[in-house]
N, C-alpha and C positions, 0 to 999 in steps of 0.2 A: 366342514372342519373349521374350527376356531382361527381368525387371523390372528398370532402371537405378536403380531406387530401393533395392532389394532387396541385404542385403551379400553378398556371394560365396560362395561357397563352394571356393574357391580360391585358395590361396595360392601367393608368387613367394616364395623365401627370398634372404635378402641376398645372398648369395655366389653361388648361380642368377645371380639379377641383373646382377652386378658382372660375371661373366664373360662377358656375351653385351658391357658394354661398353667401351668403348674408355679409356682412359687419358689424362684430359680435365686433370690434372694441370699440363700445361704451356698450358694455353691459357685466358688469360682471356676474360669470368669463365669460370669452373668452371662455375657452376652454367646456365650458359647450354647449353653444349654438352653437357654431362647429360642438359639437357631433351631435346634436339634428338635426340640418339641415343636415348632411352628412345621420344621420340615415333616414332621412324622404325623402332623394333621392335616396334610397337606396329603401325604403318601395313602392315608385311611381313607382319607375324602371325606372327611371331619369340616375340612376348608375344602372347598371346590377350589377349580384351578379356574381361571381369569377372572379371579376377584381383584379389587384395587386392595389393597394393605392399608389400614389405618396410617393419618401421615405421622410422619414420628414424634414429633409434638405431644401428639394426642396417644399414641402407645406409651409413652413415656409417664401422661400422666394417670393413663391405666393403669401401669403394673409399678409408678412408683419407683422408678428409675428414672437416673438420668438422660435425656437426650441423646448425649455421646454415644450408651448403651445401646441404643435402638438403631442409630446409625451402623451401630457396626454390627447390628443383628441381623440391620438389610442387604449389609457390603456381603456377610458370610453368604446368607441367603441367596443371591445374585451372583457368588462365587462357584457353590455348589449347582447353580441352575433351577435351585425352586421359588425364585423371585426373577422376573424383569421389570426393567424404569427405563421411560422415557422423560425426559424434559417437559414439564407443566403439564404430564400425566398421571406424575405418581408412580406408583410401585404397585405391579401384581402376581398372582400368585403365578405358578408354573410347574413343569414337571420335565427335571433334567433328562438328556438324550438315553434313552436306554433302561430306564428305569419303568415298572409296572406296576398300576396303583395296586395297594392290598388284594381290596375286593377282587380284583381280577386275577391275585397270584391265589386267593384260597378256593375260586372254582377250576383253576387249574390244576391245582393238586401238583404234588410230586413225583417226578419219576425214577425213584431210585427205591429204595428196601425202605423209606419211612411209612411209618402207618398211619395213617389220615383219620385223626379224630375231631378233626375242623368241621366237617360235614355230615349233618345226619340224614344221607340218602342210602338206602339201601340199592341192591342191584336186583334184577332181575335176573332168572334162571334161566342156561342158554338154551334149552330145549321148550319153554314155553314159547318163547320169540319165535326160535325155528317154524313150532307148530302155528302160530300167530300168522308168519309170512305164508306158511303158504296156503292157509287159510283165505289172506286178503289177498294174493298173487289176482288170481282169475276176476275178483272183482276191482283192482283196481282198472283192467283193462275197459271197463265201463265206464268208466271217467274218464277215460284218455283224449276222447273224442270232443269235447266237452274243454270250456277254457279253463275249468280249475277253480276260478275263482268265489269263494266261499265266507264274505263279512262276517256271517253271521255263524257259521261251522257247518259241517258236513249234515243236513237236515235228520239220516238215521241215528248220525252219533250226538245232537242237541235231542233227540227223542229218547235214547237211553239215559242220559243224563237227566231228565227231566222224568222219568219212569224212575231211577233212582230216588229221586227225591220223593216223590208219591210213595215208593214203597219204605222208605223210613218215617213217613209221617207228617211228608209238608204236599201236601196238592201241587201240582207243577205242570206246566202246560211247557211244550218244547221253544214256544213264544218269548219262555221266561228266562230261556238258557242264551248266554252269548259264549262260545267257546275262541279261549283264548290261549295265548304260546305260555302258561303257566298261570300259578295265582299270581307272580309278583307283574307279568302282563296285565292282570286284570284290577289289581290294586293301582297299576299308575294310570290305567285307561279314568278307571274311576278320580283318582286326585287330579287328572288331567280337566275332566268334564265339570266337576261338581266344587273345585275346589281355586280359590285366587293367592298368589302370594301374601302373606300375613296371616293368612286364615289360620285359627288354634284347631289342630286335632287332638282331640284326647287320644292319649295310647295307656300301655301298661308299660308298667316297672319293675324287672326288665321285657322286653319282649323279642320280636325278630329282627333281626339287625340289619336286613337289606329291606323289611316296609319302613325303618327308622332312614335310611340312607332313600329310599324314596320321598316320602316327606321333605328331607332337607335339602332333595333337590330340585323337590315343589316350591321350596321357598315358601313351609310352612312351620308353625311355632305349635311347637308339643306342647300338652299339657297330662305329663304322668300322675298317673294312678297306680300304686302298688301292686305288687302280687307278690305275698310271701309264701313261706311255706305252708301255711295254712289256707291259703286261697288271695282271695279276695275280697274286699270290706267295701260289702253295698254300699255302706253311710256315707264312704267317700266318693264312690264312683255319682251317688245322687246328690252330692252336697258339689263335687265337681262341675257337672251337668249345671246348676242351677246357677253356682258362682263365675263360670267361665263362659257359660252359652259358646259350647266349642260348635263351629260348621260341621264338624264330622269325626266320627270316635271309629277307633280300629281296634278289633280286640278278637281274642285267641282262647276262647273258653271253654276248648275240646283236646284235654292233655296239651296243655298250654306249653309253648315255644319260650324259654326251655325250661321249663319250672316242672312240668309234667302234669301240671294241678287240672281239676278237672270242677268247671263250674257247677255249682248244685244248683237244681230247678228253681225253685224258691227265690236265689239270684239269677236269675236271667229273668224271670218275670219282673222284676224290681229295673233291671237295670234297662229292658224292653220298657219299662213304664217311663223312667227318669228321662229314655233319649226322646221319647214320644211326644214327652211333655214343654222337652225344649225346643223340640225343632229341629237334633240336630241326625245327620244322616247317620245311621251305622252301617258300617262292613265286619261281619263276621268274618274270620277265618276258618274254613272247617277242613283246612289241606289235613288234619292227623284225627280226623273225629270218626275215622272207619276202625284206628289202630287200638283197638281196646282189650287191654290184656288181661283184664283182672276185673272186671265191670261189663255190664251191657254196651255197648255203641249207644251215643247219646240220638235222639231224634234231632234233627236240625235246629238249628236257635229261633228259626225266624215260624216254629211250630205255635210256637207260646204267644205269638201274637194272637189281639183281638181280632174276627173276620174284618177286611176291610183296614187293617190298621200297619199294612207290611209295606206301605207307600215309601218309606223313606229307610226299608232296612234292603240291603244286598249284603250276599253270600257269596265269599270266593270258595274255588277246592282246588283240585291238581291231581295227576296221579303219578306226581313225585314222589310223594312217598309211599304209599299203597302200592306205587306198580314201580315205575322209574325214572329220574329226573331228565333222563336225557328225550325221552319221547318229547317231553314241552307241550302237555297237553293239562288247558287247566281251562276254567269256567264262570263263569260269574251267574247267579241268577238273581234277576230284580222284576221292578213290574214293565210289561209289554212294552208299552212306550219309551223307558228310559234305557231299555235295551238297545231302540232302537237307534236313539241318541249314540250310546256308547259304540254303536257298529261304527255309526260316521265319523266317529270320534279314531276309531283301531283303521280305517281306511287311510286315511294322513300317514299312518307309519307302515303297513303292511298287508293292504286288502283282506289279507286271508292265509292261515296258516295251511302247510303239506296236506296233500287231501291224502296220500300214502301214510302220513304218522296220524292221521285222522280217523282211517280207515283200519288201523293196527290197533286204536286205541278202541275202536267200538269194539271189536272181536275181544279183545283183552278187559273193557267192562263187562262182557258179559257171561264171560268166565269166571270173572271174581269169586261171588258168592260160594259158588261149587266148589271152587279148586284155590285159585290162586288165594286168597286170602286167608282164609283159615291157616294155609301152610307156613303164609309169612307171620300169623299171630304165634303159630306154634313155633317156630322158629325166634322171634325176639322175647320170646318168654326163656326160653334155652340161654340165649345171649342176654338177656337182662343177669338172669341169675347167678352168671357167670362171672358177668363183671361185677355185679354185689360181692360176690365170689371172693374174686382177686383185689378189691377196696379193701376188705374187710382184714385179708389178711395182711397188705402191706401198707394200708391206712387208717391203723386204727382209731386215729385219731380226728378222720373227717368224719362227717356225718352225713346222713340224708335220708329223705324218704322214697321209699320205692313208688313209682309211679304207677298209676295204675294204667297207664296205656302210653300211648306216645313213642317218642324212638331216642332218647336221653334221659339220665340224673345229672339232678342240677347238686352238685359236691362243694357242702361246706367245710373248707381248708381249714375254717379255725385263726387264720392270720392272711391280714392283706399282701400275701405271695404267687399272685394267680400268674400275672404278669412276668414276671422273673422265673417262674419254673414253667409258663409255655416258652419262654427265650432258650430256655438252659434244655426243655424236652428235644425242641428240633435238633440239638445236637447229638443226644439220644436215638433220633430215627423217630420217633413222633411230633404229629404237627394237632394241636389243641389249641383253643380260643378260650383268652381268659373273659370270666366272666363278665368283666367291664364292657365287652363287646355287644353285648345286650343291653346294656343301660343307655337310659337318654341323656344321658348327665357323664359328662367324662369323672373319670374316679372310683366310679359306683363300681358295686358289685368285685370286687378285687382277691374278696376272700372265698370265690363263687368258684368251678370252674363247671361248662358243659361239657359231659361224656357221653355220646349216643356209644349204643347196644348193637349199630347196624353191621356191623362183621363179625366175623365165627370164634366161638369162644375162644380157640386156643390162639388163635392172633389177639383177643382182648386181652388176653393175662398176659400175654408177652408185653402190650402195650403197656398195662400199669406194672410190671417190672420194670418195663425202661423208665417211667414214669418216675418210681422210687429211686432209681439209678441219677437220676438228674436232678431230684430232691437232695439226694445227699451229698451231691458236687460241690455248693455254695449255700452261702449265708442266706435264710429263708427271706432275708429281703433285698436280693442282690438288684433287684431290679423293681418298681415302685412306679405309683400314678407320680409321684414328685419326681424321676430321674426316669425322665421318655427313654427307647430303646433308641438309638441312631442308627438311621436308617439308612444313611448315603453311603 
């Protein structure tokens, strides 16, 4: 645990700072609504906590205010409890008694009557589990004996994972699998191994917003590349590649997170050439590349490689979302050797994940095929249309495209009010992320919002009723990237 007493060893530079905010300029005071926005990237984890705070001097001459201003944005700051200052240490950041950063209040979810459209996890069925348990009952007693400990995953359930891949199209030996407590495990095992602070990762725009909150806790510098609603533009992702020579690119090009967009063949051979040709590492994402509603299931990315040429691509997946987020069963495959790297690498924080949710989750892949996935395809096709459904009739003024696979539509509002109507929904009894929460860039995306499909129609339509109910409360820009929510 962090000594709060202890100066940092981390610093935010003026100009860092000034950019993540908003242009407080025309709103009195100033120095109020400085505070508020520094607080609430603070709360996001926008800013980590034991950063030093630019000194005021230099925020002053970032954001073009007085000195005064700044002082009295660190007094608030320090008032409220999201700043502490020592003498000839500066000012850093903090997090007042009692209070819980973002990220942690939206995988907790609510427990009261709101409907949770923050998260696109679906659940599992409570009679498959049953039948699951006690299925793996009798064989977990065969491990018991045995110390448990497992770096590399339970050897039958790296076998099926690796027969998985063989059987959509990429060769895979169980050598190649390292089984990890989820993708975004295996995404920081990898930024942990492969990656130094400074180092540029190329990502998309927008993308997943807890591998974006990895990254910047790697104390690495993005380099976005688009993704609109028509996909993605090779010319940039290779014009990228060559102008930035990024260490390592992340990308989501199976009903992409949350655009729904689904990479065509033709690019991925292009964008597999461009990372090839720089040098730099890729990690595919393929946690939603099973969920394919309206198209085939694509073959793996790293298929389209030349033989001999997969050295430097790794594949995460999960069965978050295919099966359910809470098992914490998810994968990495790369070449033999650098598996073995990343073992040593997962050793430092947790030898080896549950050999019992290990064991649940073999039995549970090997049912897929047959049973369990088909039902959950046939199932968010029901609930996608649903809520196209209930859009249509009480939005007719958003737009989108239907996705062809995946577990959300990405909903264009028409006007930058994403922010201000998820503020005004939780009053309503729904909890929704505005689009902004995807972008790499604070601001972006505002006129965006993400809707996953993952619960039953008629709690959908109820949702965007209250939806429309809290649209019609306030002025469509009651709340803005310029005027932060106040968090404290």
């Amino acid at each position: 645990m962090a000594d709060v007493h202890s100066a940092p060893d981390r610093s935010l530079g003026g100009r860092q700072l000034a950019a993540l905010l908003p242009d407080a300029t025309a709103m009195k005071p100033v120095y109020r609504h400085l505070a508020q926005a520094i607080s609430a990237l603070i709360l996001d984890g926008r800013v980590a906590l034991h950063v030093r705070l630019p000194a005021e001097r230099e925020l002053a001459g970032a954001l073009h205010v007085s000195r005064a201003t700044v002082t009295a944005v660190y007094d608030l700051l320090r008032e409220s409890g999201y700043a502490r200052s020592r003498q000839g240490s500066g000012t850093w950041t903090a997090l007042p008694e009692g209070r819980t950063p973002t990220g942690i209040q939206r995988l907790t979810g609510l427990r009261d009557t709101a409907i949770d459209l923050a998260r696109a996890a679906p659940g599992l069925p409570e009679d498959t589990v049953a039948d699951a348990l006690a299925e793996v009952t009798p064989r977990l007693t065969e491990h018991v004996h045995t110390p448990g400990y497992h770096p590399y995953g339970l050897p039958e359930l790296r076998a099926v994972i690796a027969e998985r891949f063989t059987r959509r199209g990429l060769p895979t030996r169980p050598e190649q699998i390292l089984v990890t407590a989820g993708a975004q495990h295996a995404l920081t095992l990898i930024l942990g191994l492969l990656c130094r602070p400074g180092d540029r990762v190329m990502t998309e725009n927008p993308t997943y917003p807890n591998a974006l909150e990895a990254l910047r806790r790697a104390r690495l510098r993005t380099v976005p590349v688009p993704v609109t609603d028509d996909g993605w533009d090779t010319e940039i992702i290779e014009s990228t590649f060559r102008r930035t020579v990024p260490r390592l690119a992340y990308l989501i090009p199976d009903f992409h997170n949350p655009t729904g967009c689904l990479m065509p063949t033709p690019d991925r051979v292009r964008t597999l050439r461009a990372a090839e040709r720089s040098g730099a590492w890729l990690v595919i994402d393929e946690t939603l590349a099973e969920l394919a509603l309206d198209v085939p299931a694509p073959p793996p990315f790293a298929a389209h490689a030349e033989p001999g040429g997969t050295g430097r691509l790794l594949t995460i997946g999960s069965m978050s979302k295919t099966h359910w987020a809470g098992l914490r069963i998810g994968w990495l495959r790369a070449p033999a050797r650098l598996v073995i790297e990343l073992a040593g690498q997962r050793v430092a924080t947790d030898m080896g994940g549950s050999v019992l949710d290990q064991l649940l989750a073999h039995t549970l892949l090997t049912r897929t095929d047959d049973t369990l996935l088909p039902d959950r395809l046939h199932r968010l096709r029901g609930q996608r249309d649903a809520l196209a459904e209930a859009l249509t009739a009480h939005f007719p003024q958003w737009t989108w495209r239907l996705p062809p696979g995946g577990l959300s539509l990405w909903a264009d509002l028409g006007e930058p009010l994403a922010s201000g109507l998820a503020d005004r929904a939780l009053e309503h009894g729904v909890r929704i992320e505005s689009g902004s929460r995807f972008a790499t860039d604070p601001g972006v995306f505002e006129q965006r919002l993400r809707i996953p499909y993952t619960i039953p129609p008629d709690t959908l339509r109820e949702a965007v009723q209250r939806l429309a109910a809290a649209l019609a409360t306030g002025p469509a820009h009651a709340a803005s990237p310029r005027r932060p929510h106040w968090v404290a």
